[in-house]
N, C-alpha and C positions, 0 to 999 in steps of 0.2 A: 846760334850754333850749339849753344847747352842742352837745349833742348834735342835736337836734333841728337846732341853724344849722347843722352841720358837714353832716348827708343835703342841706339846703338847699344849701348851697354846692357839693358835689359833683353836685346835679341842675343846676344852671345851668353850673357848668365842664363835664360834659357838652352842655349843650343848646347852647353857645357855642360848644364847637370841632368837634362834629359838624355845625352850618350852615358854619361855615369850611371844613369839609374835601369836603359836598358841592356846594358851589360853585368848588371851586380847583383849577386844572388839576395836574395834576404825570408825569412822564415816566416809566415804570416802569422797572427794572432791566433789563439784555440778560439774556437766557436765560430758564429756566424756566417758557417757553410765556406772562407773561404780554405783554401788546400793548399800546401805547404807550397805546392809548383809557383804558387802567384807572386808576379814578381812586385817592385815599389812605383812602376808606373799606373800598374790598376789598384794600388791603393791610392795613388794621388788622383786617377782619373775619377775614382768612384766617389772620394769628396770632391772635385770639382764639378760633378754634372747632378741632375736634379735626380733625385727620388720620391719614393711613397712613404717613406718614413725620414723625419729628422732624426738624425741621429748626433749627439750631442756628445759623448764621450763612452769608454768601455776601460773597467775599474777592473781588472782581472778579467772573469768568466761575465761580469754585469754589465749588458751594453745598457744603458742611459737612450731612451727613446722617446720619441713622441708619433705614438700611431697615426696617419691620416686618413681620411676619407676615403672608402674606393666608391667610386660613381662609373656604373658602366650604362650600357644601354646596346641593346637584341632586340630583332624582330621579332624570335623566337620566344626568349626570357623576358620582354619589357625593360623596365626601369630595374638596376639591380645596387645597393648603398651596403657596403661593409666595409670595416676598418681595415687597415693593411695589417693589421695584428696578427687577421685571419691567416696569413701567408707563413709564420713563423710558430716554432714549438716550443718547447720547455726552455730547449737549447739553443736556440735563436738561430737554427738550423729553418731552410728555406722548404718549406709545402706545399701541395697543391691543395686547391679547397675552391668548392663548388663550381669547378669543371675550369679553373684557372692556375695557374702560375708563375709566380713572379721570379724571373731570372735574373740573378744576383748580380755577373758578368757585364749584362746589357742594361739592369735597370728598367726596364717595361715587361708589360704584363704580356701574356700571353694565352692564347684558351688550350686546352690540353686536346680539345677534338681541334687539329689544323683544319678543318673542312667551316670551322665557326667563324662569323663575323661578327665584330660588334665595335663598339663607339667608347673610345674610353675621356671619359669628363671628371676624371679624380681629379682631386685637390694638393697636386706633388705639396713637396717644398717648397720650389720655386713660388708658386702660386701662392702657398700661404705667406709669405717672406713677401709678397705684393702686397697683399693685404694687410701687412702687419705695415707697410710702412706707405700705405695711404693712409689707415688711420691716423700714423703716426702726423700724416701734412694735412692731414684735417684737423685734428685736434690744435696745432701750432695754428693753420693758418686760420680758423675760424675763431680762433681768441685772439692773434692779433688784430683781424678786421673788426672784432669786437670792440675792440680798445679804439681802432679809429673813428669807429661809427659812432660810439658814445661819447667822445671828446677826444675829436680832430684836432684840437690845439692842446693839449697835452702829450711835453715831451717823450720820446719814446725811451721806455724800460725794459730790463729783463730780453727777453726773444725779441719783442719790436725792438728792440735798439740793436739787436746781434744780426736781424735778420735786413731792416730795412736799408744798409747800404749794399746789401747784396742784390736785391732788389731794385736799386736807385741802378746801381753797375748793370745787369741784365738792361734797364729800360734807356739809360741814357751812354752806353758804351759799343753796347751792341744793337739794339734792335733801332733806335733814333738814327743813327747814322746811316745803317746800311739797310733800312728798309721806308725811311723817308720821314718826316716830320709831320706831315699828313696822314698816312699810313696806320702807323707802326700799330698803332691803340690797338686794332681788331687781333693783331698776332700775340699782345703780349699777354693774354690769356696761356697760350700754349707754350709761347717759350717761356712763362716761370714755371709753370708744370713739369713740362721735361726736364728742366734747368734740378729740378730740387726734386723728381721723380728719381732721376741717374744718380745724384748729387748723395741723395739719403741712401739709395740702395748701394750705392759704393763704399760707402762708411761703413752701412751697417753687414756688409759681406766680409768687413774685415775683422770680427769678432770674431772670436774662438767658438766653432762649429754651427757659423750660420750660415746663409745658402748665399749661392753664385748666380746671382737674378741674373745684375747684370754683363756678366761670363757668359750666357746661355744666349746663342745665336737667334733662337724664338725672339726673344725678348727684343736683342735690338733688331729684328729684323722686322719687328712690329712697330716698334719707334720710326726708322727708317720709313716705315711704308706711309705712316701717318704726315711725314714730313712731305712725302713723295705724294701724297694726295692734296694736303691745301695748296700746296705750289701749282699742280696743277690746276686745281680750280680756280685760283686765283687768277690763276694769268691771264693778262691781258691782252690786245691787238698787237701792241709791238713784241711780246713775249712768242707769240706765237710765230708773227711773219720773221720774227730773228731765226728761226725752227725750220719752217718750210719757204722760206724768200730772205735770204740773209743778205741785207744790208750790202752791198759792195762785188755782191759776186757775182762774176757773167754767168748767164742759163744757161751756159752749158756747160758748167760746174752746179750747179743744183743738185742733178741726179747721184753725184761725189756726196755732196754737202747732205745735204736731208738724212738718209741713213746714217750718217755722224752723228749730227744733232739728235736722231733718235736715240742713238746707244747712248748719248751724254745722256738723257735722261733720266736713264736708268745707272747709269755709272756712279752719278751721285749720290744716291739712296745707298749703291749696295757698298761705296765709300765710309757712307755712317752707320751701317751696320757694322762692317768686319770690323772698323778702327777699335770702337767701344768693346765688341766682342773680343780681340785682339787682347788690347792691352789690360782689360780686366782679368781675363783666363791666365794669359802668361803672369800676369804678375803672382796671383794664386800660387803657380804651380811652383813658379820658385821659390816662394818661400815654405812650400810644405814641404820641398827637394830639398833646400836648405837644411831643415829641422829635421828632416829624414836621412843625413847623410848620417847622424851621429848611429840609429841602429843598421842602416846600411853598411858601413865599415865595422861596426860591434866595438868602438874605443871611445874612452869617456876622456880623452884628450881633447877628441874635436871638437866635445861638445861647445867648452867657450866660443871657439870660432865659427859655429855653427848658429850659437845663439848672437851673436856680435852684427855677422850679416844676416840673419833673419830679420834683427830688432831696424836694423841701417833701411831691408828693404821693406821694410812696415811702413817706417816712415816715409819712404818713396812714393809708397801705394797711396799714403794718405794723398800727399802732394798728385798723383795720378789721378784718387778720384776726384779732387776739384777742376782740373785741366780736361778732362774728359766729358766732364758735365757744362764744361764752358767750350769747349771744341763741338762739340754738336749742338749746341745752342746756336755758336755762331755761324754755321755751315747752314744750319734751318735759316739763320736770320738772310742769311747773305741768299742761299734758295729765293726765299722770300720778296723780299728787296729786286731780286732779278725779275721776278714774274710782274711787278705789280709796279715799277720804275716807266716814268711820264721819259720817255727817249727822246725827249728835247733836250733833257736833262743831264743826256746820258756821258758825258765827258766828265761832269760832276760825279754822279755815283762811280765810273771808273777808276774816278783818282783816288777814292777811299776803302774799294775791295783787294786790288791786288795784295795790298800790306798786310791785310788782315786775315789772305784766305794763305800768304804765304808762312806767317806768323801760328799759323792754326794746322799747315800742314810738317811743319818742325816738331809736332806734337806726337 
């Protein structure tokens, strides 16, 4: 039930400071193209969604930048590579530049002839904020494999010792149980990936002005879909005839049955997308609603109390991004486990998912 108060309480401190934010005036910053009209919902939406440039902080009139890559791609033009730089002026005021435009408002590019097509393959933030923290599970995890490959019986130190009961937990809590003791080896490739793919990008979204990976419905809807592909390929004869010939039901509830089963398919994928996406976004927003009520109301009374529950929901978030990284882990495991379960056995695997998918939907 804690669980279950804690999604409670974070959907009304959501639903609370987003009425507060779209009803109260407040004055934007000089520069940067935006105009006084904008209220504090499109400055929290415009840090919570990806861009072409990181933007790191703004010290007065100085916005603090990191230009990225623009990669476009025209039948017309070919291959076309410039900096998002190109799009901004002295004044960090927004431009058009070689027959493009990037709208500030929406965050994507656009061509200034609307009669134009083209492909866009930039390298947002988001993007880069991926590759910044696969390096990061490369470097970790190919030193600790190192360490075990050159002397497997030396105790583990440092990151091996921080990381490998994390790892013990992923193989023998989740994926041993609910995908079989036979099994399991071929998936746990993917679920410590994902596990520590979510697990890093949710820490590292909680840094002062870094990117919302996984916030960004792309992202987990890419995850989701990955999940939603080894399940099916995996599956086996009774996975299937559980689908199109279920167990126990007279034929002429089939034609009932079947289109059920088909939307379940899909129902669980688009479950592990929104959750992730979900609970990473809201949490963002409240705490930059938090921190933004102090020049929303213009009194430096609030501020303590502003900074008091910002710091309370930081630490939430933290606790969020481990529960979230272990919530899709085990919905994959349990996917899993369904598809590729000997159904002789099936009264056995039954007694050990309920608890755990009940336990994971309080989440």
């Amino acid at each position: 039930m804690g669980k279950a108060n804690n999604s409670t309480i974070r959907s009304l401190f959501l639903a609370l400071f987003l009425s507060i934010l779209t009803t109260s005036p407040i004055l934007a910053a000089d520069g940067g193209g935006e105009s006084e009209a904008e209220g504090p919902t499109d400055f929290i939406f415009h840090h919570v969604k990806d861009a072409y440039e990181w933007h790191f902080i703004t010290i007065g009139h100085t916005h603090v930048t990191l230009p990225l890559p623009i990669i476009l791609y025209s039948e017309d033009r070919g291959l076309e590579v410039f900096m998002s730089s190109q799009f901004l002026d002295e004044d960090h005021h927004y431009i058009e530049h070689n027959g493009y435009r990037l709208t500030h408002e929406g965050g994507y590019l656009e061509a200034v002839d609307e009669g134009r097509t083209f492909y866009d393959l930039s390298i947002t933030k988001n993007v880069f904020a991926m590759f910044i923290s696969v390096a990061v599970m490369l470097i970790i995890f190919l030193s600790i494999a190192k360490r075990y490959k050159n002397d497997p019986r030396t105790p583990p130190k440092g990151l091996q010792s921080l990381l490998e009961p994390i790892i013990l937990f992923v193989r023998d809590d989740i994926a041993r149980p609910l995908i079989g003791e036979k099994k399991y080896k071929r998936f746990m490739p993917y679920l410590l990936t994902v596990f520590f793919f979510i697990l890093i990008n949710n820490l590292l979204g909680l840094l002062p002005g870094a990117a919302n990976v996984t916030g960004n419905i792309a992202v987990t809807f890419v995850l989701a879909f990955i999940t939603f592909v080894i399940t099916q390929f995996n599956g086996n004869k009774g996975y299937w005839m559980h689908i199109f010939k279920t167990p126990g039901v007279p034929w002429w509830l089939l034609p009932i049955m079947i289109p059920i089963e088909i939307v379940g398919l899909f129902t669980k994928p688009f479950s592990l997308m929104v959750r992730l996406f979900a609970n990473i976004t809201a949490g963002h927003i409240i705490i930059l609603s938090l921190i933004g009520l102090i020049f929303i109301f213009k009194s430096i009374a609030l501020g303590p109390v502003s900074v008091i529950f910002g710091t309370i929901m930081t630490f939430l978030e933290l606790l969020v991004a481990f529960l979230q990284a272990y919530v899709f882990t085990l919905l994959s495991a349990i996917y899993f486990g369904g598809a590729v379960e000997e159904h002789d056995h099936e009264h056995e695997h039954d007694e050990k998912v309920p608890e755990m998918q009940q336990n994971s939907a309080m989440v």
